[in-house]
ZAMARGU-4260 file (C-alpha; in steps of 0.2 Angstrom, whole numbers, plus 5000, padded with zeros to 4 digits):
<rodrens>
0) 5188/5773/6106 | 5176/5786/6107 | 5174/5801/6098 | 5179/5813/6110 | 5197/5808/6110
5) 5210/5813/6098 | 5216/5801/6085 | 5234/5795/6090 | 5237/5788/6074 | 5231/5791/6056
10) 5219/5780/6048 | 5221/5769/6033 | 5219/5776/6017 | 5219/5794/6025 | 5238/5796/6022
15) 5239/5807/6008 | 5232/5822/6017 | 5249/5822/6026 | 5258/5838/6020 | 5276/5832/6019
20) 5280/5852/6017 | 5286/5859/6033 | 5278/5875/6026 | 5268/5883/6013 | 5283/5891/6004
25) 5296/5875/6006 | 5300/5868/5988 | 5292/5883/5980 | 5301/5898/5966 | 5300/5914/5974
30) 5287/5924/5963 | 5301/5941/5966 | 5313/5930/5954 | 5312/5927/5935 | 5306/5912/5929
35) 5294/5905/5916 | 5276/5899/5920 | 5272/5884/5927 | 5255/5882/5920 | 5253/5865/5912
40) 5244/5865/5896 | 5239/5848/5890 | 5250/5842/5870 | 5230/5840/5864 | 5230/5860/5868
45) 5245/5866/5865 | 5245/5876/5848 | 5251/5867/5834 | 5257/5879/5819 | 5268/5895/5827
50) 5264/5910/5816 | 5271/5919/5827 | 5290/5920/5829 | 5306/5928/5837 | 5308/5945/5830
55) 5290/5949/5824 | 5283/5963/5829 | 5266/5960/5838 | 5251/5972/5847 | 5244/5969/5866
60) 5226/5965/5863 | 5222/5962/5883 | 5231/5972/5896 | 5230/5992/5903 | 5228/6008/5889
65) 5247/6015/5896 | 5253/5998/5886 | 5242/5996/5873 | 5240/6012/5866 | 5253/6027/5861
70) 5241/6042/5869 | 5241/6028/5882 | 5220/6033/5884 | 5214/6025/5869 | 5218/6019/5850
75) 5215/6036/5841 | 5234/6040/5840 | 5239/6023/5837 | 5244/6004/5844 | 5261/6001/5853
80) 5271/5987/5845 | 5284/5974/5853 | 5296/5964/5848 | 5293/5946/5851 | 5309/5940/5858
85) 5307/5921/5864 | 5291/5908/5862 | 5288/5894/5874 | 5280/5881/5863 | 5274/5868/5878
90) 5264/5883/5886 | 5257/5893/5872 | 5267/5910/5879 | 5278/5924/5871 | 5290/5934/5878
95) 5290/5954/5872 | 5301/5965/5873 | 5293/5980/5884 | 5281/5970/5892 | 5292/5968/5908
100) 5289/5962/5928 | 5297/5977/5936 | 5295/5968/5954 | 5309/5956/5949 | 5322/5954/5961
105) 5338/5946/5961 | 5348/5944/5977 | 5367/5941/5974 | 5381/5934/5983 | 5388/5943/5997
110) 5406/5950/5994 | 5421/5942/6001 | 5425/5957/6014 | 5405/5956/6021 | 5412/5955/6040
115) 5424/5968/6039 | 5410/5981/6034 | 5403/5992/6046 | 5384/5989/6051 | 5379/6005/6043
120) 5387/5997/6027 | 5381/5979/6030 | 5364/5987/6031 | 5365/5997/6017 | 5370/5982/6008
125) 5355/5973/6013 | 5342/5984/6008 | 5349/5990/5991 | 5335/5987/5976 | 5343/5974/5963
130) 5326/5976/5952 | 5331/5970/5933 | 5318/5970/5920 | 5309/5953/5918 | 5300/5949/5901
135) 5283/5943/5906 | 5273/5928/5897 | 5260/5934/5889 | 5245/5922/5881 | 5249/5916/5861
140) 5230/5922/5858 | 5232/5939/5867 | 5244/5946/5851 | 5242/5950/5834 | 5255/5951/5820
145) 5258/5970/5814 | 5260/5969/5797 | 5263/5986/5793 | 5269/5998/5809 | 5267/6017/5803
150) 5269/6022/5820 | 5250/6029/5820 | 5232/6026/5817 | 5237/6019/5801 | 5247/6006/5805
155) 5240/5990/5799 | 5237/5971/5808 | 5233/5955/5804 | 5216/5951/5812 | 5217/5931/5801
160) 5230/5920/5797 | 5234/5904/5782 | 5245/5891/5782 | 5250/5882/5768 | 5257/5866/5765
165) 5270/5858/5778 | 5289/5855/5771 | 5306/5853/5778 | 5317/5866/5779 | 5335/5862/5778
170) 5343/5878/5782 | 5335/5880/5798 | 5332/5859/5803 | 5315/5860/5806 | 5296/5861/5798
175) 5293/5876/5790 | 5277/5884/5781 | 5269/5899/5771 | 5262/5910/5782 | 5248/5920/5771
180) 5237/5935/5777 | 5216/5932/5774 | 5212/5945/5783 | 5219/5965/5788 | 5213/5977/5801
185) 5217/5993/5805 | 5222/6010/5794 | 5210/6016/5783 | 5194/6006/5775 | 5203/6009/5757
190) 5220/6002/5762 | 5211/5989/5773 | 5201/5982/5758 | 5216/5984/5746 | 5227/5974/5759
195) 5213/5960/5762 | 5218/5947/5750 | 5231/5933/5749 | 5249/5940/5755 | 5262/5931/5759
200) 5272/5936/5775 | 5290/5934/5776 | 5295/5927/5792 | 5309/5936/5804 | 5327/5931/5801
205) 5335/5924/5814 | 5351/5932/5825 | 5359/5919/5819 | 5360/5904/5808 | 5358/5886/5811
210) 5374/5878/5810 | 5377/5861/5810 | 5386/5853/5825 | 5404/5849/5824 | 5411/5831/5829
215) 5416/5828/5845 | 5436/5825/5842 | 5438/5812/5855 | 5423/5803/5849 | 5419/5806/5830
220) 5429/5806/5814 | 5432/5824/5807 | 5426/5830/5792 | 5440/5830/5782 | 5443/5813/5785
225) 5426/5808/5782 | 5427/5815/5764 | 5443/5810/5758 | 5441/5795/5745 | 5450/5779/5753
230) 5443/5767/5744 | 5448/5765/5727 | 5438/5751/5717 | 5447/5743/5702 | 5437/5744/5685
235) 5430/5732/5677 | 5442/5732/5663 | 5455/5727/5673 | 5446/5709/5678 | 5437/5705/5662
240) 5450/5696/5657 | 5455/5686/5674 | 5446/5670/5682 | 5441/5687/5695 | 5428/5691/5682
245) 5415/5675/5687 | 5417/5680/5706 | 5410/5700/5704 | 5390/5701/5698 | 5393/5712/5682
250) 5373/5717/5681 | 5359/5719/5693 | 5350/5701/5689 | 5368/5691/5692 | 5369/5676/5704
255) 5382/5675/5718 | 5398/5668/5713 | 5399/5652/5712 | 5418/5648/5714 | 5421/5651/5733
260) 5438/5643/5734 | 5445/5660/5737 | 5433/5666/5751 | 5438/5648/5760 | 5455/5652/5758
265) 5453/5670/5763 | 5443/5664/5780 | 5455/5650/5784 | 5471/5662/5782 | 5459/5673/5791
270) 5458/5660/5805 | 5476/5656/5805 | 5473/5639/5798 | 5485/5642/5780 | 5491/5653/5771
275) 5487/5662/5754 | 5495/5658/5740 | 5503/5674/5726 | 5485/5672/5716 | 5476/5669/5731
280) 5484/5685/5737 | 5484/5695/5721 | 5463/5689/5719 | 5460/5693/5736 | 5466/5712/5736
285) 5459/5715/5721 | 5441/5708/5725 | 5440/5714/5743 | 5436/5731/5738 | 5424/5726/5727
290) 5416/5713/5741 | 5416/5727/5752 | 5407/5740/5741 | 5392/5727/5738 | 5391/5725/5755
295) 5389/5742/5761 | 5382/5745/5745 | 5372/5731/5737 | 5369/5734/5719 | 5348/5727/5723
300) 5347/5743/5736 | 5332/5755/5735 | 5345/5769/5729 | 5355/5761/5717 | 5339/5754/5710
305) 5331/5769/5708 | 5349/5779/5703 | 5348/5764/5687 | 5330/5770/5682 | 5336/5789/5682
310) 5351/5785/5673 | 5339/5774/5659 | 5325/5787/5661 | 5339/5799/5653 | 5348/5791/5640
315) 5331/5787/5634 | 5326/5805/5633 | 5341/5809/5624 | 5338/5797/5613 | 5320/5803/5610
320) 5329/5822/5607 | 5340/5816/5594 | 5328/5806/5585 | 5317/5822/5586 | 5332/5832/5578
325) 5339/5819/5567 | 5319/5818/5559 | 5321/5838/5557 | 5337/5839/5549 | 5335/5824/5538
330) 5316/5835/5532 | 5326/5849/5528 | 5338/5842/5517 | 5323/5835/5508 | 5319/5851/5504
335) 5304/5851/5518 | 5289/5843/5509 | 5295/5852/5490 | 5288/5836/5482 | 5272/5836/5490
340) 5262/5846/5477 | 5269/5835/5463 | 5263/5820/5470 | 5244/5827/5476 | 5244/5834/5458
345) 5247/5813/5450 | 5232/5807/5442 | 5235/5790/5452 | 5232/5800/5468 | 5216/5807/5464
350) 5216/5824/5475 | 5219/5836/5461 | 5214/5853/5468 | 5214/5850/5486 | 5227/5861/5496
355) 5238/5853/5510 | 5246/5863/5522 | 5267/5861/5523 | 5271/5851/5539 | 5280/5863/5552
360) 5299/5859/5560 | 5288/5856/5575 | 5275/5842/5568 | 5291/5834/5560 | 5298/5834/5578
365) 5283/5829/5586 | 5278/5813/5572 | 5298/5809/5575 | 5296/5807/5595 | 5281/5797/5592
370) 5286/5783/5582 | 5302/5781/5594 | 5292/5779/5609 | 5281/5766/5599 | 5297/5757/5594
375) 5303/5758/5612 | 5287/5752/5620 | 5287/5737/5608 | 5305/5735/5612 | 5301/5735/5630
380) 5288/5721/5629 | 5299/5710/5617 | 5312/5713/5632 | 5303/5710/5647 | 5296/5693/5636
385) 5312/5687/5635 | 5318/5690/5653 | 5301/5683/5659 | 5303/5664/5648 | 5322/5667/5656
390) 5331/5672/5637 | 5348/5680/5639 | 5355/5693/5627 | 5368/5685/5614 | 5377/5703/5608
395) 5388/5691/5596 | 5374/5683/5587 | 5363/5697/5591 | 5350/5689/5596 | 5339/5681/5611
400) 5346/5661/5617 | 5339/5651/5629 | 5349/5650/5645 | 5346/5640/5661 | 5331/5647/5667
405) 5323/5644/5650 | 5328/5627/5648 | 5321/5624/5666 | 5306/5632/5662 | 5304/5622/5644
410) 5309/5605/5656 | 5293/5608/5666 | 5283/5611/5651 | 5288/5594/5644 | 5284/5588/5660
415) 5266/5595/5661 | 5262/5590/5643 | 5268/5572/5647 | 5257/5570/5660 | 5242/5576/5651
420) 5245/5565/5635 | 5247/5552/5649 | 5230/5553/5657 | 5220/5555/5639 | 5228/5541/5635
425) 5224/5533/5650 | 5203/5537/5648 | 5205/5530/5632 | 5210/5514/5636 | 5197/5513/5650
430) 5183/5500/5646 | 5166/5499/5657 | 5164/5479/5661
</rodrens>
């Protein structure tokens, strides 16, 4: 084929050029009608902390004098100020109010008696101007927060911005921050420089508040179902004194149960293979909420583990308080440190002269706190001793016993020194020939 010929087909790898458009405008938002921008900008790019916020009230930094300023010539009289009524996040834009597309132009449905006008009215129809006012998107960098608006030269911006530390805000459902001025412009020098240092600004309230979403009725529970108390767990007064009190762990470190003739039963009346029995019956309804609760709730859980430290944590500082005031009312019936002079005074003490100053209820307080959390820590190690070498609490003799653990952990003991004296006596009894 030579060159002179037109292509009938077209080549390999040349198939993207095809415009698959039949024109330039097919597919395409007509400018004339709202609609946000389509400009891409990249997550890397986009800003990260919004300072700027629905219902502030901003100035135009780019853009013609008649918008900017008041005089609309120049800023001797003053900035205009807008009111920032949306913020698109994914494209770094805001939305003021003022700042509109007058070109805008929205074309509505013809009316149901369009054919039974006349042409002077179908016309006239056509060419009426349906021009609505369109906020136009305007650049996040191309604002600045107005911190004070006097409605004059003297109104007063913020030219620099701090954040401070990152939290969650319930109330609104989303990450919230400080917003702090470093740095005011505008008015005069002496308010300027008096405005300059660390202020905290108050962000916008919302037109409304967040509210939590309703349930969906066909598919949720509702609320007031949800709350209501339906399970009702029997105390531990009213097993202690059954064969129910081995099958329910009665502290954190307790095995599992082990009598499980009543869960057998339970799963082969469940399977249809027999019946239960009155005490099978009676155990069974009075265990299963219990069962269930340690299910959905084990008592080994992150929460309830760390609800027990709380609850430890505070009857140990009311201990420590009452100690502390137990030590100050016990001083001041003594008569708070009468005697002391007497005994300073005894030949046997030797420090005839010397003046000591009285002890205050505080120092009294103090000493009292400090010897318990001695006697506690001790306390804590002789505990945590005992738990380690596997010792269980006697509250009848009052006193640490040996349980199975232990006597496991004294049967291996045996066991090692066994084999030791076993192979000394071995390398005593070996001769060289």
């Amino acid at each position: 084929m030579s060159t002179s010929e037109p292509l009938s087909r077209i080549p390999r790898g040349l198939h993207h050029i095809i415009s698959t458009r039949p024109n330039k405008f097919a597919g395409r938002l007509p400018s004339r009608l709202p609609h946000a921008s389509t400009k891409f900008v990249q997550p890397r790019d986009r800003v990260r902390k919004w300072n700027i916020r629905p219902g502030d009230k901003v100035r135009l930094l780019v853009g013609t004098p008649k918008q900017k300023f008041i005089n609309q010539q120049d800023a001797t009289e003053g900035w205009n100020t807008f009111t920032v009524k949306q913020v698109d996040l994914s494209r770094n834009r805001v939305f003021l109010e003022g700042v509109n597309n007058k070109k805008s132009n929205v074309i509505h449905a013809r009316p149901a008696n369009y054919d039974t006008l006349t042409d002077n009215q179908k016309q006239s129809y056509d060419d009426q101007k349906n021009h609505v006012p369109t906020m136009r998107p305007i650049h996040y960098s191309n604002v600045q927060l107005c911190y004070d608006d006097r409605k004059g030269p003297d109104s007063l911006f913020v030219s620099r911005m701090k954040t401070a530390r990152t939290h969650f805000n319930v109330k609104s459902q989303r990450l919230d921050w400080t917003r702090i001025a470093a740095r005011i412009s505008g008015g005069s020098s002496s308010i300027a420089e008096l405005e300059s240092s660390r202020i905290k600004l108050a962000w916008p309230k919302p037109e409304k508040p967040y509210s939590h979403p309703k349930p969906d009725d066909d598919l949720d529970t509702s609320n007031a179902v949800t709350i209501q108390d339906t399970l009702v767990l029997p105390g531990l007064e009213a097993i202690e004194e059954t064969k129910a009190a081995d099958l329910v762990p009665q502290h954190v470190n307790a095995p599992s149960p082990a009598d499980t003739s009543f869960s057998d039963a339970y799963i082969n009346h469940m399977n249809g293979n027999r019946k239960l029995n009155n005490e099978e019956s009676n155990f069974v309804d009075l265990l299963m909420p219990l069962y269930l609760s340690e299910e959905l709730s084990p008592r080994f859980g992150k929460y309830k583990s760390y609800k027990a430290y709380r609850a430890r944590r505070e009857v140990e500082e009311l201990e420590r308080q009452r100690a502390g005031k137990e030590a100050v009312e016990e001083w001041v019936m003594n008569g708070k440190d009468k005697g002391l002079k007497e005994i300073m005074d005894l030949d046997e003490i030797g420090l005839e002269g010397v003046f000591l100053k009285p002890r205050t209820r505080k120092e009294v307080r103090d000493s009292a706190i400090t010897e318990f959390d001695l006697q506690n820590e001790l306390t804590r190690k002789e505990v945590n001793l005992n738990v380690r070498e596997g010792r269980l609490f006697d509250t009848e003799l009052g006193d640490w016993v040996n349980g199975p653990k232990a006597d496991n952990i004294e049967r291996k003991r045996e066991r090692r020194e066994r084999k030791e004296r076993k192979a000394l006596e071995r390398l005593e009894r070996l001769t060289l020939e």
